[in-house]
N, C-alpha and C positions, 0 to 999 in steps of 0.2 A: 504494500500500500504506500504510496507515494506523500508527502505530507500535504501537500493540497487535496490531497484523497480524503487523509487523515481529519483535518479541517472542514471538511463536509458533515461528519459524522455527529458533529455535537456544534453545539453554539460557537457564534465568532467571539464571546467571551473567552472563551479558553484555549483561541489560536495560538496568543504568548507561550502558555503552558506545553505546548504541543508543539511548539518550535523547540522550546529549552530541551523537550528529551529527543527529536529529530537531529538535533544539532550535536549531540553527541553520538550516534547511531555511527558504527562503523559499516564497514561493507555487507560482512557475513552477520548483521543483527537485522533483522526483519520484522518491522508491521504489522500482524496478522488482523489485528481488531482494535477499534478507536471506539467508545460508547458511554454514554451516561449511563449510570449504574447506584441507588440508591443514592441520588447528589450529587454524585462526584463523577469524576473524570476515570476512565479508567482505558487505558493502553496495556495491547498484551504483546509482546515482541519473542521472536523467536531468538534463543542464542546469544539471550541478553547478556555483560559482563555483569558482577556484582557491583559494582559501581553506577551501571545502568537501572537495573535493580531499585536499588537503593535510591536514583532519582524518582523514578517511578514512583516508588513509592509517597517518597518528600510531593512531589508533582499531587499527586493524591490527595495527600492532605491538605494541601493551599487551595485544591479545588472546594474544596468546603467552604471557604470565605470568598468566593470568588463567583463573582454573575457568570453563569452562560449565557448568556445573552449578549452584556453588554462591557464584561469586564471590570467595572465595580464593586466596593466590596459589599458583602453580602449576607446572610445567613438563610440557613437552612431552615426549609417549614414543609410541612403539608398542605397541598390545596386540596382542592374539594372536589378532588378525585383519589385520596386518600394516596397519592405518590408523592412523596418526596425529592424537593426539587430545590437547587441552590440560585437563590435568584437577590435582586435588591428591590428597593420596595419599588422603585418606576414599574419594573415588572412581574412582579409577582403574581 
């Protein structure tokens, strides 16, 4: 998956987020899946080093404070589809 692929997959809120772990990607670490997933950001790469890992993970957790939407910070709520979604209050 190509990082403008990657970028499709969830809000342009968390394009930053999705560049910082693309921009570490060596050749042989691959993309498989880009998705919102209980609020958060979640990327799953094949081949990854522990140090990639390890962004991911960090990456992960800032998704929490952070819109998809619009890149603002944020918290996490339920709307009234009972999913949990990381948004700011413009668009909640």
């Amino acid at each position: 998956m190509t990082r403008e692929q990657a970028k499709t997959c969830v809000g342009e809120g968390w394009s930053v987020l999705i560049d910082k772990i693309y921009d570490q990607l060596t050749e042989e670490m691959i993309v498989v899946q880009v998705k919102e997933k209980l609020g958060s950001l979640r990327v799953y790469v094949q081949c990854a080093s522990e140090s990639v890992r390890d962004l991911i993970n960090d990456i992960q957790q800032q998704s929490y404070s952070i819109c998809e939407i619009c890149g603002a910070a944020s918290i996490q709520a339920t709307n009234e589809h009972r999913m949990t979604t990381t948004r700011c209050e413009l668009h909640k």
